[in-house]
Structures are given as structure tokens and as C-alpha cells.
PyMOL Python script that loads the backbone (N, CA, C, O; Angstrom):
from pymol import cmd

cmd.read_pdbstr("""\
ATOM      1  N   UNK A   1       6.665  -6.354  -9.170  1.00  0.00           N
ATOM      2  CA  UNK A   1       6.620  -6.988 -10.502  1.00  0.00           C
ATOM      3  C   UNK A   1       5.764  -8.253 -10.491  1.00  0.00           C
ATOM      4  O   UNK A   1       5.787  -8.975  -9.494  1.00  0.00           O
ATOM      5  N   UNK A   2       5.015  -8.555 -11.543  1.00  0.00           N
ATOM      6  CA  UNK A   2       4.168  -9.690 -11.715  1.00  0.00           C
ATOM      7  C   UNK A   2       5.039 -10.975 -11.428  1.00  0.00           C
ATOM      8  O   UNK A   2       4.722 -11.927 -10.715  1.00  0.00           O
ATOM      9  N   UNK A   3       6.029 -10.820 -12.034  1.00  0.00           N
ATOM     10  CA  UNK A   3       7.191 -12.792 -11.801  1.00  0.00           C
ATOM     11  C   UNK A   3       8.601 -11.867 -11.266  1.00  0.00           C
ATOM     12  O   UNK A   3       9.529 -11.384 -11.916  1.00  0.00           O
ATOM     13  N   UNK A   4       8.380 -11.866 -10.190  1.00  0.00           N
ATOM     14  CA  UNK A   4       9.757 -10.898  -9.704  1.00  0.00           C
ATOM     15  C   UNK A   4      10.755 -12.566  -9.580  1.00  0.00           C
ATOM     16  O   UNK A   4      10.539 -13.402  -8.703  1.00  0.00           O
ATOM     17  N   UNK A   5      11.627 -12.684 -10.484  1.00  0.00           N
ATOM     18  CA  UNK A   5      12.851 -13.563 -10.628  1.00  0.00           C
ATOM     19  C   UNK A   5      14.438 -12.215 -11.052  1.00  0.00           C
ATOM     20  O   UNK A   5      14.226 -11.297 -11.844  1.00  0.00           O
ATOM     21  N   UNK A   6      15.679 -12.364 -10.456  1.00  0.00           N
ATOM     22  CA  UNK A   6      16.531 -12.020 -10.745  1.00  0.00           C
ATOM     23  C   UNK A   6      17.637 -12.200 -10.539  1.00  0.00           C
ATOM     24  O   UNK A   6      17.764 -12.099  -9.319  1.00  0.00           O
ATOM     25  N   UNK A   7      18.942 -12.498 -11.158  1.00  0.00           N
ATOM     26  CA  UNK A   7      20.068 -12.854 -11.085  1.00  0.00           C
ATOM     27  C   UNK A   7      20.710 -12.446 -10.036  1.00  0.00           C
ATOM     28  O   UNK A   7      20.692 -11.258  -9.714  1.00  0.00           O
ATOM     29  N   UNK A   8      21.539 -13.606  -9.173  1.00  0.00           N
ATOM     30  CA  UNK A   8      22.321 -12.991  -8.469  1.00  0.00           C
ATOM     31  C   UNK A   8      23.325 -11.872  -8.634  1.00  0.00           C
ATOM     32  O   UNK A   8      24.157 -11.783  -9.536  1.00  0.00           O
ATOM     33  N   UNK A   9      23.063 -10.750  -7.299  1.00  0.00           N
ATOM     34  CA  UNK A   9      23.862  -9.724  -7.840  1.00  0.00           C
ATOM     35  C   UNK A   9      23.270  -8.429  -8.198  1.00  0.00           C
ATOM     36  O   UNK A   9      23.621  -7.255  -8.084  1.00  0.00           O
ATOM     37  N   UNK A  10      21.964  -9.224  -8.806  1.00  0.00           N
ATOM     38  CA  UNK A  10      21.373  -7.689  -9.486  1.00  0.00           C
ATOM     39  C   UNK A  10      20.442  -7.552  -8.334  1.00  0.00           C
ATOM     40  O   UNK A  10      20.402  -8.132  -7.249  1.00  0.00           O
ATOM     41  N   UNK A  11      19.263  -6.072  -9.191  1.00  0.00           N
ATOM     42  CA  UNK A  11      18.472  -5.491  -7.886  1.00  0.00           C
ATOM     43  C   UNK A  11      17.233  -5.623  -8.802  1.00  0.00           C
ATOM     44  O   UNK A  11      17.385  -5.836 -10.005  1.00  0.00           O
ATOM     45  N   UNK A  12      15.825  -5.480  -8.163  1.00  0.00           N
ATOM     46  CA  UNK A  12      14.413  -5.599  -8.404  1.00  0.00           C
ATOM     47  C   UNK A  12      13.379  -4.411  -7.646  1.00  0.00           C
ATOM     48  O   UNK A  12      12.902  -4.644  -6.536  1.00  0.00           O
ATOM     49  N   UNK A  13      13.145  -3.340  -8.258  1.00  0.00           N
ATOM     50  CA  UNK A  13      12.177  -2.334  -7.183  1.00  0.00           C
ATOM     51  C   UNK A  13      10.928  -3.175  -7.385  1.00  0.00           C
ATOM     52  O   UNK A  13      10.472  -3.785  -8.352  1.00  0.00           O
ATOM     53  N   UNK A  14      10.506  -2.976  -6.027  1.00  0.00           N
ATOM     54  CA  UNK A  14       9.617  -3.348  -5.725  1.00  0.00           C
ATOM     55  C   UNK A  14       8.428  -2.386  -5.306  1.00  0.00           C
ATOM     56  O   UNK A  14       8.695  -1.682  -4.332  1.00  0.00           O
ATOM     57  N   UNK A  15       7.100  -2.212  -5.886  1.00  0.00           N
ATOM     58  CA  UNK A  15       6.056  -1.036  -5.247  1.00  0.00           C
ATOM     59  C   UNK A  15       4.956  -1.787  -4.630  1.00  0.00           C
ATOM     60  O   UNK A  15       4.522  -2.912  -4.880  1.00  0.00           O
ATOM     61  N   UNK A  16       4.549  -0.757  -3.619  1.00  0.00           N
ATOM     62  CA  UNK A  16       3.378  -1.247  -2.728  1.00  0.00           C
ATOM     63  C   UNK A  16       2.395  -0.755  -2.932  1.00  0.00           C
ATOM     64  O   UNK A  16       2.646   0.438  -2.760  1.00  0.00           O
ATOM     65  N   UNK A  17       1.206  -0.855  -3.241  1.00  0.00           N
ATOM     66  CA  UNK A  17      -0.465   0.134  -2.758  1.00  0.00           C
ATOM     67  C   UNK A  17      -1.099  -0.302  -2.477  1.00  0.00           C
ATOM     68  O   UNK A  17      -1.724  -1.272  -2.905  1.00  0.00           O
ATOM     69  N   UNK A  18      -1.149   0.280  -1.650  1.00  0.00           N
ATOM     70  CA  UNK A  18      -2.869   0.039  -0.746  1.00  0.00           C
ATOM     71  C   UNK A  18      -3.981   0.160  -1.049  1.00  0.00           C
ATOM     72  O   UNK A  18      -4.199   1.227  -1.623  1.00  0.00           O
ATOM     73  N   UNK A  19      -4.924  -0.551  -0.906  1.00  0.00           N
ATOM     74  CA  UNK A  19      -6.599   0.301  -1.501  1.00  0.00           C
ATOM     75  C   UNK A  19      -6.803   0.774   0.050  1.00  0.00           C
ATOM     76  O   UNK A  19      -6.370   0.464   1.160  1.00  0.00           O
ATOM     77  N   UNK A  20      -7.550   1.536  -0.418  1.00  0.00           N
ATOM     78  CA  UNK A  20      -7.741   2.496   1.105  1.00  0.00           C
ATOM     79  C   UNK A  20      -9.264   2.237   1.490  1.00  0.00           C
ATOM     80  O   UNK A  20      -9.634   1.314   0.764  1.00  0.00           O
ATOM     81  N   UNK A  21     -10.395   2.678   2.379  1.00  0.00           N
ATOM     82  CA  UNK A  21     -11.840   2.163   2.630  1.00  0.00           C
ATOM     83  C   UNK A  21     -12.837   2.683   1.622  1.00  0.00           C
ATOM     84  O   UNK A  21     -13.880   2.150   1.244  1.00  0.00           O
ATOM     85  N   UNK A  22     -12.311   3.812   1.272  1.00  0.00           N
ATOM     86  CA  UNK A  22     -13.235   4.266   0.088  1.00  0.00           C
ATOM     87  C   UNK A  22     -13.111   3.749  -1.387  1.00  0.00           C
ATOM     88  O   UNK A  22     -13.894   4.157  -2.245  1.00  0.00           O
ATOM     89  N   UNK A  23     -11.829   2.582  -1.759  1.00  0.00           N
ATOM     90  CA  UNK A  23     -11.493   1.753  -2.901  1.00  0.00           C
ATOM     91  C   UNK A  23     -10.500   2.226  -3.528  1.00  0.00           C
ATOM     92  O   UNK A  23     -10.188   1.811  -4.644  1.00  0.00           O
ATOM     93  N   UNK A  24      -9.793   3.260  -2.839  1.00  0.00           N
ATOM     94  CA  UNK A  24      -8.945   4.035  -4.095  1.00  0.00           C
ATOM     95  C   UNK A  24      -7.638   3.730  -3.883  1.00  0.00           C
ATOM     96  O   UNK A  24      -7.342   3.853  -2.695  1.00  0.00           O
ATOM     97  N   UNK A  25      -6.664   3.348  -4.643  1.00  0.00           N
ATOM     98  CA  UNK A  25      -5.392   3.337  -4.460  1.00  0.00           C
ATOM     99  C   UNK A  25      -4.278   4.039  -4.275  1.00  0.00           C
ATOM    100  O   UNK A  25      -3.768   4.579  -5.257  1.00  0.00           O
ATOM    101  N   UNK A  26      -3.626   4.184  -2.860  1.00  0.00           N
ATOM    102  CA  UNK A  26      -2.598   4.386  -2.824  1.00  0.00           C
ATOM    103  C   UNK A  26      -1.035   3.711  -2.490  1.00  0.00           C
ATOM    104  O   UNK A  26      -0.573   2.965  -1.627  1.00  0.00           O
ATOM    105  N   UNK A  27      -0.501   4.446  -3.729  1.00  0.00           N
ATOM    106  CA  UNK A  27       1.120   4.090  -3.602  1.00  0.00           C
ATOM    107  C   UNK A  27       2.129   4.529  -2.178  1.00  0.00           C
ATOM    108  O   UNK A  27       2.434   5.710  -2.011  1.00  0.00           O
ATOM    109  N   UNK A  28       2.650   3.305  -1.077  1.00  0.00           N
ATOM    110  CA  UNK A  28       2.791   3.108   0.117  1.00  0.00           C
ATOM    111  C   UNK A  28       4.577   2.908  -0.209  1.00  0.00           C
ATOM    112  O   UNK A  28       5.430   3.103   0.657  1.00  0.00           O
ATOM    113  N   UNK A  29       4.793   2.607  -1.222  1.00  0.00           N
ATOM    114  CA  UNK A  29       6.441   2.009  -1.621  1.00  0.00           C
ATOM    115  C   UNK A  29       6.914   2.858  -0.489  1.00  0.00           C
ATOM    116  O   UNK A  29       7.343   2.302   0.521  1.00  0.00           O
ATOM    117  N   UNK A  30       6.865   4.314  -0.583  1.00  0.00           N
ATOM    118  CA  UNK A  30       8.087   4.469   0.261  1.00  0.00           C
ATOM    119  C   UNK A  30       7.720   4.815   1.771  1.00  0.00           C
ATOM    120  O   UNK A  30       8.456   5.594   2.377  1.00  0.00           O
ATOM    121  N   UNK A  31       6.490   4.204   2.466  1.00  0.00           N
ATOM    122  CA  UNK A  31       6.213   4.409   3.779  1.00  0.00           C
ATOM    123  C   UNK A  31       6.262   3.006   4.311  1.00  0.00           C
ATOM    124  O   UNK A  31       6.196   2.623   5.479  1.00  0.00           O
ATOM    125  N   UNK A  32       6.438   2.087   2.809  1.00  0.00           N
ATOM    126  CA  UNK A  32       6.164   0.587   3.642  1.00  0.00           C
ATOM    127  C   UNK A  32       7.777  -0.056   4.883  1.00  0.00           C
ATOM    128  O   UNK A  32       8.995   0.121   4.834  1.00  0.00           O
ATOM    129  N   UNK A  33       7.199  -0.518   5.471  1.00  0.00           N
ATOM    130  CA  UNK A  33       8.120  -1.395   6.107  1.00  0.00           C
ATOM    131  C   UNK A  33       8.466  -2.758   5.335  1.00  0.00           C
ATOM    132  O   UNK A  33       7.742  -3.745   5.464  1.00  0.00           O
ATOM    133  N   UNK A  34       9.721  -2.761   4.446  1.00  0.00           N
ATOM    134  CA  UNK A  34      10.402  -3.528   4.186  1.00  0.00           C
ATOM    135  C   UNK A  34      10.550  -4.618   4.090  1.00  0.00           C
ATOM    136  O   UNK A  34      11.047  -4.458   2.976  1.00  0.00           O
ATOM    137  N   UNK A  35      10.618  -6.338   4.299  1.00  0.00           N
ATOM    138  CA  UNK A  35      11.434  -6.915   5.035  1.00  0.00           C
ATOM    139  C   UNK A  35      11.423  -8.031   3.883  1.00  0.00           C
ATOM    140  O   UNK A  35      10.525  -8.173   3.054  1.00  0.00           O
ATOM    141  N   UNK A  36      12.857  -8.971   4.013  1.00  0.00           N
ATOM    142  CA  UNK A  36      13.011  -9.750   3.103  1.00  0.00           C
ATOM    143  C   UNK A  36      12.635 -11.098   4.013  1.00  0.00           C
ATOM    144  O   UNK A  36      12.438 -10.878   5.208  1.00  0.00           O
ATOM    145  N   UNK A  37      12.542 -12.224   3.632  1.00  0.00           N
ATOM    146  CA  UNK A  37      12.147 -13.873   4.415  1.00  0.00           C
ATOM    147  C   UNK A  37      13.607 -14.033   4.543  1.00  0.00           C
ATOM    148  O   UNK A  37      13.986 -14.395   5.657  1.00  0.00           O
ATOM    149  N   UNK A  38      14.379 -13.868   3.768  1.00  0.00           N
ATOM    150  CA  UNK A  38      15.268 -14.637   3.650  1.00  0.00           C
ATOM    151  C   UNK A  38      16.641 -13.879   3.325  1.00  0.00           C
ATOM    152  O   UNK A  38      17.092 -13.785   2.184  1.00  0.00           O
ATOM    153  N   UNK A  39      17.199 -13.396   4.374  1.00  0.00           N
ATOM    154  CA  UNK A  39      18.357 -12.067   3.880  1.00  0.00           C
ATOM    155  C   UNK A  39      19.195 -12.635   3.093  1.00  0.00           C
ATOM    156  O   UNK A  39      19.517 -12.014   2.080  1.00  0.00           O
ATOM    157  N   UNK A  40      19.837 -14.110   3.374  1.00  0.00           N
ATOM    158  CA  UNK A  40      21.165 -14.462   3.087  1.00  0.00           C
ATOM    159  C   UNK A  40      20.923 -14.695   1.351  1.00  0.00           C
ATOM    160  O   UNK A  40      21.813 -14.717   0.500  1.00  0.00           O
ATOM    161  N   UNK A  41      19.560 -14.844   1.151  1.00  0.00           N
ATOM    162  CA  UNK A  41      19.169 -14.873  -0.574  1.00  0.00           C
ATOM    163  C   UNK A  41      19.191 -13.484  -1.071  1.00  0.00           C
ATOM    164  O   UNK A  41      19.819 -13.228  -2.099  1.00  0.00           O
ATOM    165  N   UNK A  42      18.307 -12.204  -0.168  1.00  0.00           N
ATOM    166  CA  UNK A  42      17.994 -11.158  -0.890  1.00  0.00           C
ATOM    167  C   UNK A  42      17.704 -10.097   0.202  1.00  0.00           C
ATOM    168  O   UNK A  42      16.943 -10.235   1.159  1.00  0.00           O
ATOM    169  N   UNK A  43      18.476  -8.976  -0.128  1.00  0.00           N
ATOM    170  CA  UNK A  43      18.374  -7.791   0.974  1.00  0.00           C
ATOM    171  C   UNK A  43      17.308  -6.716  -0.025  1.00  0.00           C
ATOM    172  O   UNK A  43      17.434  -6.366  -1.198  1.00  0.00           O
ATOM    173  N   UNK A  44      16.342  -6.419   0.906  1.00  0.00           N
ATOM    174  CA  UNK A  44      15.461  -5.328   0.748  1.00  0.00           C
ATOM    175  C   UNK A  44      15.854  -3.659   1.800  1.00  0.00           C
ATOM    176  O   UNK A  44      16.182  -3.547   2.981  1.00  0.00           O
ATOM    177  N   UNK A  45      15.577  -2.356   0.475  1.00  0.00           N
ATOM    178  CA  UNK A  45      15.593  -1.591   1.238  1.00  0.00           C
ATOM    179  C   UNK A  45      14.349  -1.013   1.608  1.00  0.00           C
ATOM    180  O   UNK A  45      13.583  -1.045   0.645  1.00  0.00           O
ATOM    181  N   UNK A  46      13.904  -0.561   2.492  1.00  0.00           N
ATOM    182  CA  UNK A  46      13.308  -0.183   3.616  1.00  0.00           C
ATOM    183  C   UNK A  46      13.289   1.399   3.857  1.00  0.00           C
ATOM    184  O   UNK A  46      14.206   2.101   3.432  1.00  0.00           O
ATOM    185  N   UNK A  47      12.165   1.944   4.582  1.00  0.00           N
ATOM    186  CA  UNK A  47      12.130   3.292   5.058  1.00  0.00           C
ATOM    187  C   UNK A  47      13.337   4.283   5.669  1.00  0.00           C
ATOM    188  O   UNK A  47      13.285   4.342   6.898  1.00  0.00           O
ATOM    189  N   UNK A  48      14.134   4.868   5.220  1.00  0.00           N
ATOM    190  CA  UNK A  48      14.718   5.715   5.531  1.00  0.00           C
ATOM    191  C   UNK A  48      15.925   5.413   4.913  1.00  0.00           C
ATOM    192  O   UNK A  48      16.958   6.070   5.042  1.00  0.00           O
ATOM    193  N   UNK A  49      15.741   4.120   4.045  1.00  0.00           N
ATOM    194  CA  UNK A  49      16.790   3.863   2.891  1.00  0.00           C
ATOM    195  C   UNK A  49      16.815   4.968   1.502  1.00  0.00           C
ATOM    196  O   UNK A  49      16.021   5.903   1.601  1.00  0.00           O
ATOM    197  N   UNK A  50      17.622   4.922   0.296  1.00  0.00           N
ATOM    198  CA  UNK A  50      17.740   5.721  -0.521  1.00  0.00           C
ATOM    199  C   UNK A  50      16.783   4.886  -1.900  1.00  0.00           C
ATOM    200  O   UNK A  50      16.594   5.305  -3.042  1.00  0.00           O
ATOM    201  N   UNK A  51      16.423   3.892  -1.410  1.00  0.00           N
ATOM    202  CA  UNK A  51      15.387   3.349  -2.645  1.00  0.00           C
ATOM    203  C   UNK A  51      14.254   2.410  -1.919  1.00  0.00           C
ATOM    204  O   UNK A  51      14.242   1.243  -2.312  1.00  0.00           O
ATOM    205  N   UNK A  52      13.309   2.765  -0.919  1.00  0.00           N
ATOM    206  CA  UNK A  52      12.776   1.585  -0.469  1.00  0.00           C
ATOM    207  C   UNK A  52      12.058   0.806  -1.432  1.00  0.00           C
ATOM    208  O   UNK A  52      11.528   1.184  -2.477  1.00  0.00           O
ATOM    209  N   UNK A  53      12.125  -0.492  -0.859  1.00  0.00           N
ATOM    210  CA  UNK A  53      11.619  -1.807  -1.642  1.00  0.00           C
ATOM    211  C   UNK A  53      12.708  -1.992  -3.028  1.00  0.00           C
ATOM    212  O   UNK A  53      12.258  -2.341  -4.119  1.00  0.00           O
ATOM    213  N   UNK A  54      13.843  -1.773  -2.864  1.00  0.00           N
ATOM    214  CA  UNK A  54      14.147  -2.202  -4.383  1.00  0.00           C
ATOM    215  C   UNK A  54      15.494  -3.438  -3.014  1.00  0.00           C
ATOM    216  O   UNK A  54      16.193  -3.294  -2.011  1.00  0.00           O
ATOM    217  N   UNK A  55      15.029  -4.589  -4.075  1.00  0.00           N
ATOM    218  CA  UNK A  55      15.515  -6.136  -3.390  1.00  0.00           C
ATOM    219  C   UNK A  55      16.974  -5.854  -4.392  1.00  0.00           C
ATOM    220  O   UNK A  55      16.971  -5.204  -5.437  1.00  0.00           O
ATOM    221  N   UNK A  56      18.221  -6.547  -3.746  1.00  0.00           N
ATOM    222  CA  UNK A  56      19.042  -6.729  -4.104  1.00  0.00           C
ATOM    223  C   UNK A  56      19.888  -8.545  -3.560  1.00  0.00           C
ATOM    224  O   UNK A  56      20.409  -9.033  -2.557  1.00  0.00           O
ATOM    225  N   UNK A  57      19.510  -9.009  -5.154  1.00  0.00           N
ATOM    226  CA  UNK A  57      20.129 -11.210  -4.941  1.00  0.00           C
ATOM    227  C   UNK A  57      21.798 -10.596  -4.601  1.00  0.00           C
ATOM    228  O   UNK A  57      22.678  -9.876  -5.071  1.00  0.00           O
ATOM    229  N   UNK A  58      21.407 -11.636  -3.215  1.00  0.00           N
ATOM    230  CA  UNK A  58      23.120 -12.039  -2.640  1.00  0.00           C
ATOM    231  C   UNK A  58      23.474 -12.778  -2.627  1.00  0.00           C
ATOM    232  O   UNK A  58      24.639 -12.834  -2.233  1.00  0.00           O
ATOM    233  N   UNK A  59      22.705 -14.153  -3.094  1.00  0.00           N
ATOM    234  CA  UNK A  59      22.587 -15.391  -3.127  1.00  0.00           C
ATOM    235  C   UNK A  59      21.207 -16.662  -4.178  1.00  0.00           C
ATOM    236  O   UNK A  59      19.981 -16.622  -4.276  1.00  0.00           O
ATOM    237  N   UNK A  60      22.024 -17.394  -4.617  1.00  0.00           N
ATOM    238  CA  UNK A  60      20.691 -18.023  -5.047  1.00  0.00           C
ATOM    239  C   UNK A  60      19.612 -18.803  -4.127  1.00  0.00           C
ATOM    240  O   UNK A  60      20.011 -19.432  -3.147  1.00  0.00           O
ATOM    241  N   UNK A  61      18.410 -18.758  -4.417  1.00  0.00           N
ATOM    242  CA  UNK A  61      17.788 -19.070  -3.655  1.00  0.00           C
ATOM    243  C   UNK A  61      16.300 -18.481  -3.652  1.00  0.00           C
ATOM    244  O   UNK A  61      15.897 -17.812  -4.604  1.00  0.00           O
ATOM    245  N   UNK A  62      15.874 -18.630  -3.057  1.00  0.00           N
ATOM    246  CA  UNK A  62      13.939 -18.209  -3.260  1.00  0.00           C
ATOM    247  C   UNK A  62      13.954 -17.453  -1.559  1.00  0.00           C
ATOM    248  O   UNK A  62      14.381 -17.915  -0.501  1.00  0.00           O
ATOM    249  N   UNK A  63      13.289 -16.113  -1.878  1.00  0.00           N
ATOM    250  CA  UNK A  63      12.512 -15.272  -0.626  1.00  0.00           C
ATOM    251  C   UNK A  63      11.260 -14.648  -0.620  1.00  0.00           C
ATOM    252  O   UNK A  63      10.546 -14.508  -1.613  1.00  0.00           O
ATOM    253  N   UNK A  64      11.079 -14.382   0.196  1.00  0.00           N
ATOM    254  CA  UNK A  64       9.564 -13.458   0.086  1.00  0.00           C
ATOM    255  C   UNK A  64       9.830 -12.141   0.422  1.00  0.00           C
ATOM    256  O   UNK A  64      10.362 -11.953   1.516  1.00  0.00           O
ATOM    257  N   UNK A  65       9.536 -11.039  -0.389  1.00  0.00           N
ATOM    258  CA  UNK A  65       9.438  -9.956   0.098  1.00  0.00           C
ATOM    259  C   UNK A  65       8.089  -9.557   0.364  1.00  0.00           C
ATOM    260  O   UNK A  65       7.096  -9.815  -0.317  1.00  0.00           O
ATOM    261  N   UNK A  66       8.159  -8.894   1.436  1.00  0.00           N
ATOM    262  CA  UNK A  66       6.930  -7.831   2.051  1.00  0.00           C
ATOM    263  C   UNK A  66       7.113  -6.638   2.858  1.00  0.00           C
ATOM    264  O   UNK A  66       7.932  -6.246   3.690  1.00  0.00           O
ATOM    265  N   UNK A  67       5.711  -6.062   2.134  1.00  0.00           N
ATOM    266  CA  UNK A  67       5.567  -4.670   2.828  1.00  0.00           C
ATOM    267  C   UNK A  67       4.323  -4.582   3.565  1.00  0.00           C
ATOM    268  O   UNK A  67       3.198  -5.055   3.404  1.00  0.00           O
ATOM    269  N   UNK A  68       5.056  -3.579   4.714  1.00  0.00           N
ATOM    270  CA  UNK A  68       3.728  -3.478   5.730  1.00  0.00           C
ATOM    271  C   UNK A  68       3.581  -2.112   6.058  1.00  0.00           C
ATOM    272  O   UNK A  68       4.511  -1.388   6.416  1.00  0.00           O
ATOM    273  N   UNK A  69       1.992  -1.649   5.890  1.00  0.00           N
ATOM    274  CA  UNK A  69       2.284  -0.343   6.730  1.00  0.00           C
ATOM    275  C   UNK A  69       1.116  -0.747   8.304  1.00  0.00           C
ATOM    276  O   UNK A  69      -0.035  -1.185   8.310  1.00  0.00           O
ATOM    277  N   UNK A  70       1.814  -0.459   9.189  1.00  0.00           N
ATOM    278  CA  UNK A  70       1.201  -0.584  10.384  1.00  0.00           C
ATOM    279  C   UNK A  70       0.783  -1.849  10.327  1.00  0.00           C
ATOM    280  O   UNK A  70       1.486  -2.356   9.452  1.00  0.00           O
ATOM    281  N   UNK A  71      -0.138  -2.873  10.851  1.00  0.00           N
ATOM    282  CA  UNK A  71      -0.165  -4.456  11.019  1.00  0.00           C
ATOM    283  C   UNK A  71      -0.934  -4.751   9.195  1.00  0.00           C
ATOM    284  O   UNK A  71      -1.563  -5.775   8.928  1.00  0.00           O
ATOM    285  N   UNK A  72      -0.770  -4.011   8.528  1.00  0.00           N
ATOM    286  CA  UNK A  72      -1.237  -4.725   7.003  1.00  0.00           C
ATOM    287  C   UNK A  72      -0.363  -4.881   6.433  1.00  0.00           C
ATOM    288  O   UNK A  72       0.165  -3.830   6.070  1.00  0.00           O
ATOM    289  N   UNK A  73       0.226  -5.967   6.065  1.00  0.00           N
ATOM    290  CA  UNK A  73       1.421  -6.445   4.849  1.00  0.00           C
ATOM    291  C   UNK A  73       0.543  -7.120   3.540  1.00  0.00           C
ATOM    292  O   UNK A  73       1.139  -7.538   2.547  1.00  0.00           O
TER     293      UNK A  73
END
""", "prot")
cmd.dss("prot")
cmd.show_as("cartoon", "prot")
cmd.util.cbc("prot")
cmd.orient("prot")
């Protein structure tokens, strides 16, 4: 999302794409590797989860989410 802000409690999907070498975009959401900065604010799910990238607030507070496939986040 462009201003990803959300209430504690609730959840936020999050999508990934890649431009690839020839310029074209592909959607990575559900191959990316996951990870939140900051768990105790916001848990992200991840590859082999049932929604990857959708963040769920456990806490107030500010995190970073990112996705990586192989060393590109």
C-alpha cells in the first residue's frame, strides 16, 4: 500500500514485484521472504504461510516491512 498505517490488532496485505532485466513486472508476494523490523509492533506472514505478506499490528509502534527474493529486498 502507498501509506501502509493500521490499527492495532488489525492486518495490512502487503504485495511485492519485481521488474525483471527485460523491464517487465513480476508479482513475487507469494515467493517473497517476509520479514517484519520490528515483531513486537507487527508480525508478517511469509512463504509457506496461508497469506504471505499480509502484516498483522500487535502493538503500537512503527516497523518496516520487507520482501526479499534471493539477496534483492
Amino acid at each position: 500500500p502507498n501509506t501502509p498505517a493500521i490499527a492495532d490488532g488489525t492486518e495490512q496485505q502487503f504485495t511485492a514485484t519485481a521488474t525483471l532485466s527485460d523491464g517487465s513486472p513480476q508479482d513475487v508476494t507469494n515467493t517473497a521472504n517476509w520479514t517484519s523490523g520490528t515483531v513486537g509492533t507487527a508480525t508478517v506472514q511469509t512463504v509457506g504461510d496461508s497469506n504471505p505478506g499480509r502484516a498483522t499490528s500487535v502493538n503500537p509502534g512503527q516497523t518496516v516491512i520487507t520482501a526479499a527474493v534471493g539477496s534483492v529486498s
